[in-house]
N, C-alpha and C positions, 0 to 999 in steps of 0.2 A: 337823335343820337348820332353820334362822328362813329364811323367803325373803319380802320384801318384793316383793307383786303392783303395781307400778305401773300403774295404767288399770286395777284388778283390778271394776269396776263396766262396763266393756263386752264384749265377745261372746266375745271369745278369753281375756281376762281374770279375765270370772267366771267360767267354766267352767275355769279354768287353778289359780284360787285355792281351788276346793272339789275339784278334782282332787287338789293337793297338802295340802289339808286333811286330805282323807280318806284319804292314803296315809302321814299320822303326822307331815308336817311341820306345826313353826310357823308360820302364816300371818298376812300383815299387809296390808293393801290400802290404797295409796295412790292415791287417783284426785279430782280437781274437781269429778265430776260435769255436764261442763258438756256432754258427748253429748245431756241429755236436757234441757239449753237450746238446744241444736243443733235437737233436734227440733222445738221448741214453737218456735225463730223459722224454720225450713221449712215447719213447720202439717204434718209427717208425723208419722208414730208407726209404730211397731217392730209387725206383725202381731200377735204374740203381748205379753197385756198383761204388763208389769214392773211388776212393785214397787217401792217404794224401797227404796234400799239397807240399812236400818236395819231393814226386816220382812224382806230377804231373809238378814239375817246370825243374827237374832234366829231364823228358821225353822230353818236350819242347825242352830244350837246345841240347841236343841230338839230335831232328827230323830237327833242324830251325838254332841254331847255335849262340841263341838268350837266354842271359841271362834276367830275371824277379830278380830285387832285393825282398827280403820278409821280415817285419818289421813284426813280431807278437808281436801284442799291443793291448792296449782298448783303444778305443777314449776318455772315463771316466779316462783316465791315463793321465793328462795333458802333466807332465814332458817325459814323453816316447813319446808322439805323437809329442812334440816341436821336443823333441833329431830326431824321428826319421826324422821329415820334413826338420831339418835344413841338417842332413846330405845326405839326398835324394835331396833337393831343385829341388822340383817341378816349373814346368810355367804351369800347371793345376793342380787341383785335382779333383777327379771323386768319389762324393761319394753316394755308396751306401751301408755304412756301416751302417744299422738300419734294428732292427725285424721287419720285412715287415711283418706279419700274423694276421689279424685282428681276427680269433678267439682265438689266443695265447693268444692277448691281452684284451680278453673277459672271456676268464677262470674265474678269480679271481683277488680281490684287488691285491693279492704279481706279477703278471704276467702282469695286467695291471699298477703299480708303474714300475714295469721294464722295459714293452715297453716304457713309458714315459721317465724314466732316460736316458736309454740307447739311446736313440734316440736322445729329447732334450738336454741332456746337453751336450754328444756327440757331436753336432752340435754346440752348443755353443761354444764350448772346440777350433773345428777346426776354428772358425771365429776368437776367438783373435789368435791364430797364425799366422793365414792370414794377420790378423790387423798390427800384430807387428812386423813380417820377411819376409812378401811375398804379401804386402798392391797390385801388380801388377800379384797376380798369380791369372788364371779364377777357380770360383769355379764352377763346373758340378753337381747341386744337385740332384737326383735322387727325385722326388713328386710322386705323383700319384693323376691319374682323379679322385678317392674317396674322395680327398679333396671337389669335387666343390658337391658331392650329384647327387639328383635329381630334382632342379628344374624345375621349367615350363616353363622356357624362352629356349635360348637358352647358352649355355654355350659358354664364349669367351675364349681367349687364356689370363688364367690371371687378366686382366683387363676388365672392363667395362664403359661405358661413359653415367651418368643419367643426366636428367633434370628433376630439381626438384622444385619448388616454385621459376618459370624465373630463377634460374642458373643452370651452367650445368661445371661436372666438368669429369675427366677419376680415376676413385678409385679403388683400385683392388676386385675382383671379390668377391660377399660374399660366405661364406663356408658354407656346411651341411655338417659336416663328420657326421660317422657312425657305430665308433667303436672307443674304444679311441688308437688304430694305427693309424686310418686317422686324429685323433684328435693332434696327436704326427706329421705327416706331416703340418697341419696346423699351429702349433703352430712354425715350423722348416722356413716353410715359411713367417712367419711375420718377424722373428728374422734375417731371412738372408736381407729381405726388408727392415729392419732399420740399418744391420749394413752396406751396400749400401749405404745408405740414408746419416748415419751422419761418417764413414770411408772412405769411397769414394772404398770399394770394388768392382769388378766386379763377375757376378755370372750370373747364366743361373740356372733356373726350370725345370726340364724336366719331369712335369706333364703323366707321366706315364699309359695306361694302359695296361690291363689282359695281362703278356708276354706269349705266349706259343711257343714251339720246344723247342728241342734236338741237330738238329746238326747246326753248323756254319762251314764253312771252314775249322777253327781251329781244333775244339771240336772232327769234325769225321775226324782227321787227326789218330788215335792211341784211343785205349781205355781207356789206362791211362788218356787221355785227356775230358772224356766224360763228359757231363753235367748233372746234376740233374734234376729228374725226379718225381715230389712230387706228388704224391695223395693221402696223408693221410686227415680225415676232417679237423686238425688243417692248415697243411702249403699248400695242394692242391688245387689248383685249379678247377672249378666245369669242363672246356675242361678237363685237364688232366686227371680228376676222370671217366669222363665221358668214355675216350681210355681204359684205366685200367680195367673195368666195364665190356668195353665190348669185352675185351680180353681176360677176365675170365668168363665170361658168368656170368655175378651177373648182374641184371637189373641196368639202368641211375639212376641215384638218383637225381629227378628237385625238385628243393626246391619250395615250394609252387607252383603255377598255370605256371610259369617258364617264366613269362612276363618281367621279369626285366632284363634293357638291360644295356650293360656295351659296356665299347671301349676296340679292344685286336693290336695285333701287336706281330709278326715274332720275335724269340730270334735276329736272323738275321738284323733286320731293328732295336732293340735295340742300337747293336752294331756299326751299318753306324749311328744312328742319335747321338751319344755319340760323333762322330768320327767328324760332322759336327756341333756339338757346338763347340768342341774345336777350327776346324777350323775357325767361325766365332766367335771370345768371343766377349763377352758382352764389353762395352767400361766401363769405369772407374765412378764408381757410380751408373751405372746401374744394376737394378734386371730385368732380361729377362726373362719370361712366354713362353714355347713352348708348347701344347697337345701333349705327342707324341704316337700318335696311326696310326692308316690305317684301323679300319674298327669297326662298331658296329653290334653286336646281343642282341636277348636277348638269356635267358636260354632255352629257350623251343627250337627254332632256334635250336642252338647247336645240344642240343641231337639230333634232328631229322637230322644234319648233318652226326654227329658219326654217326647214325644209320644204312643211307644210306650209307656211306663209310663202315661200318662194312660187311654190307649186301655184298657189293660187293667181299670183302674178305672170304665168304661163313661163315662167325659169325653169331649167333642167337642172335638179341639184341633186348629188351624188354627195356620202357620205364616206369620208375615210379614216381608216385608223392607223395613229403613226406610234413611233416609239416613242415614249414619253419622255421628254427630255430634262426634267424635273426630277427631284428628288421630293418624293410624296407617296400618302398612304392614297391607292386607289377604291379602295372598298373601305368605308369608315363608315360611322355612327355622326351623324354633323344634325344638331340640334339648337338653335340659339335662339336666346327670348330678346324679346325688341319693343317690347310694354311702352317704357316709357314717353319719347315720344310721340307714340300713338295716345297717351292719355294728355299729353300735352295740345294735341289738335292736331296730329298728323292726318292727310285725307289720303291716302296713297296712291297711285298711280298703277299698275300694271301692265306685265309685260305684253299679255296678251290683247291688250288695247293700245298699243303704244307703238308695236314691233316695225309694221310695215311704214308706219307716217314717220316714223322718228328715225327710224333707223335704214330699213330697206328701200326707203324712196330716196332719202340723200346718196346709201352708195350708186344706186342707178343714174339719177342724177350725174354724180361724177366719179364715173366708172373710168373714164376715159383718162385720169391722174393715178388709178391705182399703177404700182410695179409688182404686176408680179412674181421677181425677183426676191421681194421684201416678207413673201407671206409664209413662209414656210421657217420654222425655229432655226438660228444658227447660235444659240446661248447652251452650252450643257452644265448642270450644274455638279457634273462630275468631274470636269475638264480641268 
């Protein structure tokens, strides 16, 4: 099968496109590059050093034997994402071409207009394509569980079925995002559910949470090939931040009382459940809702994880509690079901088998690139 990687140059992306490289599909990576202009105007940089894109596709074919086509384009570039689709002619596309960073997208009006643009009409841009050249190719959208909030029910896959004044109908799922990135996935997922609805597209959700590691099969195949490694407070994660922390002996940083629980999941099981949409798409008109995670914490959890993993690595690691910079409930009710690709063949990975090799040996590794400068929140979402 040909599947065009959209955003196939950042974290879930590259590791997504030499996943399905190396598993006999045609791959094609369509991405801006503009994460690692992201960088340079933050003045952060990814722990672990990256390549460019061009030595890290050139390594690949070299180690596998396995050529990766590369489109560098903007999804905002209609005529370029048409040219580049028609002469790649995908039967998937996979995309995770959108500013994933919700305090990027909190910074400021000019930062939050950009997450919007760049994300929404981006996605827009790729549905009439789909529409008009490839009405039968599955589209692999990359969401995330920060669409659905934290309610006090339980969160479904998607969809929900109310009774309401004697009727009763299945409506999809209502949203609380909480930053306007999750507000940019919301608005991504209405727009693919209608152009399903009245095109007759097929598409798959894959409701995403917190990814954490570093290697994949692939990824620790060569250094050239390694994965990004964020813990700055814009693009980091609070696991990630957390390894980092205390690989450099700087105390946890748990943002308020650290009760707030989120769903995480293996870069690894990212990769198998990308792998097991494609192979089951969605039928023709259908918008398909997966959660795809394998396990919930909150924040507090966590740290006292790292902690104890640190501990055992003979690390002195202190635990701190800051002002929460976020606008969030921290005592909630977070419950969500994730059935279906487990019934699909998901084999999932976990954290507590994973933690030190994936995560806490690469920050020690290269402890000596962290700044920092960079670890502690300077995003408020009330500013």
């Amino acid at each position: 099968m040909r599947v065009l990687v959209i955003g196939g140059d950042g974290y879930c992306g590259w590791a997504t496109a030499l996943h399905l490289s190396n598993q006999g599909y045609e791959v094609g990576i369509f991405d801006s590059l503009v994460r690692r202009h992201w960088d340079g105007q933050l003045c952060v940089d990814t722990l672990t050093p990256i390549a460019p894109i061009q030595s890290r596709l050139q390594r690949w074919k070299d180690l596998t034997g396995k050529d990766i086509e590369l489109f560098v384009g903007d999804l905002n570039d209609y005529p370029y994402l048409e040219k580049a689709m028609l002469q790649f002619q995908p039967e998937a596309v996979v995309h995770f071409g959108e500013q994933r960073s919700a305090p990027f997208s909190m910074i400021d009006r000019e930062h939050a207009v950009l997450t919007q643009t760049n994300n929404v009409v981006g996605n827009l841009n790729l549905l009439y394509v789909l529409r008009d050249h490839f009405p039968d190719c599955h589209l692999v959208k990359l969401g995330t569980m920060g669409e659905y909030g934290t309610p006090n029910i339980d969160i479904e896959e998607g969809y929900i079925t109310i009774e309401h004044n004697g009727r009763k109908d299945t409506l999809p799922y209502p949203k609380q995002p909480g930053s306007f990135y999750h507000l940019s996935k919301v608005h991504d997922s209405h727009n693919i559910h209608f152009a399903c609805k009245i095109w007759g597209l097929r598409a798959t959700d894959l409701n995403q949470g917190v990814v954490y590691g570093v290697l994949t099969e692939e990824t620790g195949m060569d250094e050239l090939l390694i994965n990004r490694l964020d813990y700055d407070g814009v693009f980091g994660t609070a696991l990630n931040r957390f390894c980092i922390q205390a690989a450099v002996g700087h105390p946890l940083t748990v943002y308020g009382n650290g009760s707030q629980t989120r769903a995480f999941l293996d870069i690894r099981d990212t990769v198998r459940c990308v792998e097991i949409a494609i192979n089951n798409p969605a039928n023709a008109g259908e918008f398909r809702v997966f959660n795809q995670f394998t396990e919930m914490f909150n924040v507090a959890d966590l740290a006292m994880t790292v902690k104890k993993a640190g501990n055992s690595l003979g690390l002195d690691v202190e635990i701190n509690h800051l002002e929460n910079p976020r606008v969030e409930a921290e005592d909630h009710y977070f419950n969500a079901k994730n059935t279906s690709l487990l019934g699909l063949g998901l084999e999932p990975h976990y954290l507590s088998d994973s933690l030190i090799d994936s995560l806490l040996s690469f920050a020690m590794k290269y402890k000596g690139r962290v700044d920092k400068s960079q670890i502690l929140p300077k995003v408020q979402w009330r500013r």
